[in-house]
DRENKEPA-119416 format. One record per residue (C-alpha): y, z, x. Coordinates in steps of 0.5 Angstrom, whole numbers, plus 500, padded with zeros to 3 digits. Example, Ala and Ser with C-alpha at 12.3 -4.5 7.8 and 13.67 -1.06 7.14 Angstrom:
// DRENKEPA-119416
491516525498514527
END
This chain:
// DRENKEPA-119416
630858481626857475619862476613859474609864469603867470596864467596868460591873460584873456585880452593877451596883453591886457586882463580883457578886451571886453571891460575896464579891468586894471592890469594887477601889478607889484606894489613898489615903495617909493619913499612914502607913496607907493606905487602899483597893485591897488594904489591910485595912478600916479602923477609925476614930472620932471624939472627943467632948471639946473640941477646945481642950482638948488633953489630954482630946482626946489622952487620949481618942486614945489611949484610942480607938486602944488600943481599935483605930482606926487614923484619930482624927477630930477636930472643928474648926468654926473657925480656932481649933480648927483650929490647936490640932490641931497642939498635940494632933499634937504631944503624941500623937507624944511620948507614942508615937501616931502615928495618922493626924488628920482633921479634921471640917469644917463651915461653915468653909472657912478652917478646913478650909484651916488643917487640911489643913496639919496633920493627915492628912486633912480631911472636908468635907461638900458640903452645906454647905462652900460650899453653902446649907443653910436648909430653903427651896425655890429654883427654879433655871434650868440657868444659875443652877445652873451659876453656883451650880457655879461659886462653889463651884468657886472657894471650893473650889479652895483647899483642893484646892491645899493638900491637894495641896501638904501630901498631905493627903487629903480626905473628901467625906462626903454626909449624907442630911439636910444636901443642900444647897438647890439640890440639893434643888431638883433632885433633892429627899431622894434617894440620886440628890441625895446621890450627886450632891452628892458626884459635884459635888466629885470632879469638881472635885476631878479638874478640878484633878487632885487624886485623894486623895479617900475618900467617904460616903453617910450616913444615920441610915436604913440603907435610904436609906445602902445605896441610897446607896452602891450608886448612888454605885459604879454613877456612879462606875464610869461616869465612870471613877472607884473611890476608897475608901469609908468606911461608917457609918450616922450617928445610929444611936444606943446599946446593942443597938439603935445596933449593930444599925442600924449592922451592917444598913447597914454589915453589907450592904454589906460583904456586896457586897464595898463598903467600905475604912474603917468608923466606927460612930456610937454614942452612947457613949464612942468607945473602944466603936465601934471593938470593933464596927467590927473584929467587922465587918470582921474576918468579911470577913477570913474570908470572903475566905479562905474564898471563896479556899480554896473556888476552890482546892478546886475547882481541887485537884480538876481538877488531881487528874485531870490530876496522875492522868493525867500519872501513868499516862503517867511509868508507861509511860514509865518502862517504856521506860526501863527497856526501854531500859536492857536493851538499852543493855546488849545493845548491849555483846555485839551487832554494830554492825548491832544497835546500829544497830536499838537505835538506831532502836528508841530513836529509835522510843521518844522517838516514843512519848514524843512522842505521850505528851506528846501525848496528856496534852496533849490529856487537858489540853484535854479538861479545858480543855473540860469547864470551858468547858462549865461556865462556859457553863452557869454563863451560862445561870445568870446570864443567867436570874437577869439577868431577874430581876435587871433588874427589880429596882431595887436603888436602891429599897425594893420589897417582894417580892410575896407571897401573904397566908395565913391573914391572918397571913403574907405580902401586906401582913402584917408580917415574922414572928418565929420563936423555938427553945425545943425545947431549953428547959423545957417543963413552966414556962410563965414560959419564955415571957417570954423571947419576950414572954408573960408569965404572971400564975399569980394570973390564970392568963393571959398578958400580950403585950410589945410584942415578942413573937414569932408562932411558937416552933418546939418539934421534938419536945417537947409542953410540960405547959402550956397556951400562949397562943391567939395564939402559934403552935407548930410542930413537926416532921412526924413529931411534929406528925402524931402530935398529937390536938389540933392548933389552932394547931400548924403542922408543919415539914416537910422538902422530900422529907417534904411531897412525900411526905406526903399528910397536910397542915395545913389553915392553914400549912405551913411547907417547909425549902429552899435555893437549891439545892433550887429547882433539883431535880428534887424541887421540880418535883413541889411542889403549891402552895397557899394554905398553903405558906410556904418557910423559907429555909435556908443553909449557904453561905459567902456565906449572904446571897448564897445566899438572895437568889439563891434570891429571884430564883429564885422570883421568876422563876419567879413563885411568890408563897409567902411566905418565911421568912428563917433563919439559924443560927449556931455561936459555940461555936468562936470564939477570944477576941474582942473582943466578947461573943458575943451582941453579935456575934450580934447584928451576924451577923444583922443583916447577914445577915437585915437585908441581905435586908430592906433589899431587901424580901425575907422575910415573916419571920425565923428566927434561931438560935443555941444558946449566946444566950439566948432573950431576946436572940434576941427583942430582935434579930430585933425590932430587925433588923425596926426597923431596916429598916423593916419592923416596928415594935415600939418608939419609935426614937432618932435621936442623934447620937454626939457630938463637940467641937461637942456642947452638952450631955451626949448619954449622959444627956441620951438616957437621960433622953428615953428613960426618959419617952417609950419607951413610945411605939411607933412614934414617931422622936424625934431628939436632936441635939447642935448645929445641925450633927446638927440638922434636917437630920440627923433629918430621918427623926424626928418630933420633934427635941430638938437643942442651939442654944447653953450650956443651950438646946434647940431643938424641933421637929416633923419639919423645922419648928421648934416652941420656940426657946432652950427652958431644959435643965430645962425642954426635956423636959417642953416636948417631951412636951407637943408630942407630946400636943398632937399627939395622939400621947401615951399615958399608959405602963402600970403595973406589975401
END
């Protein structure tokens, strides 16, 4: 049976561009907790200990699912471990945990088979499960790749046919690094190869009518994920499918910097209203994934009521006019009731000829509550028109953004064109860093080291970090000490007009200020509007130079929605001004959660600021929040720009989160790496801990330290392998001479 495709979607890959609006999916059931259609997001994780030894696993379950996940996924890379999961089942359930299993499959088809039995769901990987995975390039003809197809089908349906036997569900979970050989032949390291190695599956899985399917699109990029997962919802809504998607950046690493990655590419996609079940892959004890994964989820939660409540004002208002008018008609008409009672009173005194009138009269009354009924009814039309005038001019809308929207690939990276000012901001200049310190001392010049100048008072003169920011917007505040000559100050207009030395001070105006002031900075001006103001009468009076920079403002709902509309509003009107992202946010308020609040300022703006600059749009950000020190909001913007790509200020780890088949202690065996080579500014150094999470994996880093066996390290230089079965003790040190063999050391500074 041919399968009719699904009406394509407004925002092409999502349900709109415009609003949250979750993507409606296919309910899954997962033991007792199902996933997808209506259901909440997801929580889950996966442990770290050896599958064999049951109790550590059981009692890191349990540690896990306290901490919040409602699905454990446990390795099992043979037959062995495969049949202990039933040993671990059966323990968690006596001591009270009935949460659903998944078992994590590579390699091994038997394996996979023998787990479906047991556990709830099993993961397999298209890249490997039957496919080939050995770095080589193969030429295939449409009949040798169909043949190919084929084998796999017949290695695959067992599986199919005990998960449809047992209930159990399947993932079918694509990695960007471990597509197989002959989908590399074909469509090469794409987000087309990853969705199609997983669209192979699900079409066999339907084939043998088989539909308990949940997919990913993982990538230790988040840029390359969220391509991903938006061509994977625009392939399946053609081929008429929406199963549930489970999201998570694999290989995102630990602390600030592995919840950062993590909520960019998770965080943006949620933002499109993707996304049934969240795993975020940390390289720490699985218990402190599950925190942030609900901070994320949880914020959704909220903007879906607030989205309905938003939709509801609105619909209050129009009621409140028709409850208005259908008020005024049960006035009249209880006038002729009351009229009519008079008179049912005459009628007791007066002849029959006048009950006879009175009669008429009442009949002549109930007209007139006809025609009452009728003009409320034609009041209620009049409404019904004034809101298809509305909707028609909201068409207008999207049919001119559509223009914009058209050309813009949302399946590959293109950086928004903009003007270069000053050779500082905008073209091919890296995306700026605005930090707020008005609220900070003025008269200490040690307040700059929260943004990345360090003063030497002995030297009298600053030192840079290697995140250090380009402005600091400073009000109405003059600061008692001389700054830096290459940090910007921004201040207010009306302060800044008032300055008799202005190098280096840039004002910050208002839109209606620098339409109205005739007083102009020769270098920079930096303009605060929103979407709205695009569309005002004000903004046609804007005069553009080679000095306009937009900051971009939001105080929507869908904040993120709001801004990228505003981009495509710009860009339809062909202005190439550079634009400054900002963003603030209110932590104040916030009940007791379950994270600290700088950790979910951290994940807010890295979604919403990082969710932008996945689609290049923004020439800086400005983040903000009063309650988050300054320092923090330096190391997050910096690690937002890292994490998409876009400015790259620091050395990035690419490690794996660990599991059962993990040869050596990732936590520390990371830290060590990182302690020595940190310094190491632009460098991507992959740490993996089996061949599984190895070259394929870290197929973005430009080293590799990956576990081959009980105290051997392989190395490699991008894909290529460099030292085999390399000694634990030794594998650093062999590694930093890769790097400065390569050319690619530098000595770390020293501590004055």
């Amino acid at each position: 049976m041919i399968k009719k495709p699904f009406n394509a979607l407004n925002g092409k890959y999502c349900n709109s561009l415009d609003t949250f609006s979750r993507f409606l999916t296919r309910e899954v059931t997962i033991g007792h907790i199902p996933m997808g259609a209506n259901n909440p997001i997801r929580i889950q994780s996966m442990t770290t200990t050896d599958t064999m030894d049951t109790i550590g696993t059981v009692e890191q379950t349990i540690r896990m699912v306290d901490a919040g996940c409602e699905y454990v996924r446990i390795t099992a890379p043979s037959v062995k471990e495969a049949k202990n999961l039933a040993l671990i089942k059966k323990e968690l359930i006596a001591r009270g945990y009935n949460v659903p299993l998944i078992a994590d499959i590579h390699f091994t088809p038997n394996a996979a088979e023998e787990a479906a039995r047991i556990v709830e769901k099993v993961r397999i990987n298209p890249g490997n499960y039957a496919d080939k995975k050995r770095f080589e390039n193969f030429e295939y003809t449409t009949t040798e790749y169909n043949a190919e197809l084929e084998r796999i089908y017949k290695k695959f349906s067992p599986l199919v046919k005990v998960c449809k036997e047992y209930g159990t569900a399947m993932r079918i979970g694509t990695n960007h690094g471990s597509l197989s050989d002959r989908i590399m032949s074909h469509y090469g390291d794409t987000p087309q190869g990853m969705v199609e190695s997983a669209m192979e599956f699900m079409r066999m899985c339907e084939d043998l009518n088989y539909y308990n399917l949940v997919i990913s699109m993982k990538s230790s990029n988040p840029q390359v994920m969220v391509q991903a997962y938006r061509l994977l919802v625009e392939t399946m809504v053609k081929e008429g499918m929406n199963y549930p998607l489970h999201l998570g950046v694999t290989e995102a690493g630990d602390g600030e910097d592995g919840r950062i990655k993590s909520a960019v590419g998770i965080g943006a996609l949620l933002e499109d209203g993707l996304g049934d079940t969240i795993r975020v892959s940390l390289t720490e004890d699985p218990e402190f994934e599950a925190p942030v994964a609900i901070s994320l989820a949880d914020r959704y939660k909220e903007r879906e009521l607030s989205v309905i409540s938003y939709q509801l004002s609105d619909n209050r208002k129009e009621l409140s006019v028709d409850s208005y008018q259908l008020s005024d008609n049960r006035k009249e008409l209880s006038v002729d009731s009351y009229q009519l009672s008079d008179k049912k009173k005459q009628q007791t005194t007066d002849n029959r000829q006048q009950i006879t009138d009175k009669i008429q009269q009442t009949t002549d009354n109930r007209q007139q509550i006809t025609d009452k009924i009728q003009q409320a009814t034609d009041n209620r039309q009049q409404t019904t028109d004034k809101e298809q005038q509305t909707t028609d001019n909201r068409q207008q809308i999207t049919d001119n953004r559509q223009q914009t929207t058209d050309n813009h690939n949302p399946y590959e990276y293109q950086r928004r064109h903009s003007a270069e000012l000053n050779t500082f901001i905008g073209g091919h200049q890296v995306p700026r860093v605005i930090i707020d310190l008005s609220h900070k001392n003025l008269k200490d010049p040690s307040i700059l080291a929260d943004v990345g100048y360090l003063y030497s008072s002995l030297l009298d003169k600053y030192n840079m970090a290697e995140q250090s920011t380009d402005f600091v917007y400073l009000a109405d505040q003059l600061p008692s000490f001389n700054f830096p000559g290459n940090l910007k100050q921004l201040y207010n207009y009306s302060t800044w007009k008032l300055l008799v030395d202005k190098s280096n001070c840039h004002p910050f105006y208002s839109l209606e200020e620098f339409i109205s002031s005739k007083d102009h900075d020769p270098a920079l001006n930096l303009v605060s509007i929103s979407n709205q103001d695009i569309d005002s009468e004000l903004f046609k009076e804007l005069s553009i130079d080679n000095t306009l920079v937009f900051v971009l403002e939001t105080h929507a709902i869908c904040g993120l929605q709001d801004q990228r509309n505003a981009f495509f509003k710009l860009m339809n009107m062909g202005l190439e001004i550079p634009v400054i992202i900002k963003r603030k946010y209110s932590l104040t308020d916030k009940n007791a959660t379950i994270l600290p609040k700088d950790t979910d300022f951290q994940l807010y703006a890295a979604t919403d600021l990082g969710g932008l600059l996945l689609d290049g749009f923004g020439d800086g950000v400005w983040a903000d929040a009063s309650e988050i020190p300054a320092k923090t909001i330096l190391s997050t913007s910096f690690g937002i720009l890292q994490a998409t790509r876009s400015r790259i200020s620091k050395t990035e780890y690419i490690s794996c989160p660990s599991c059962g088949r993990t040869l050596f202690d990732l936590q520390i065996t990371t830290q060590m790496i990182r302690s020595r080579t940190d310094h190491l500014k632009g460098l991507k150094i992959g740490i993996m801990g089996c061949i599984v999470n190895g070259p394929g994996e870290m197929a973005d880093a430009d080293y590799g330290y990956v576990g081959t066996g009980p105290g051997k390290i392989t190395l490699y230089r991008g894909k290529e392998v460099v030292k085999k079965n390399v000694n634990t003790e030794n594998a650093l040190d062999e590694l930093i001479g890769i790097i400065r063999g390569d050319g690619n050391w530098v000595d770390p500074e020293l501590d004055n």
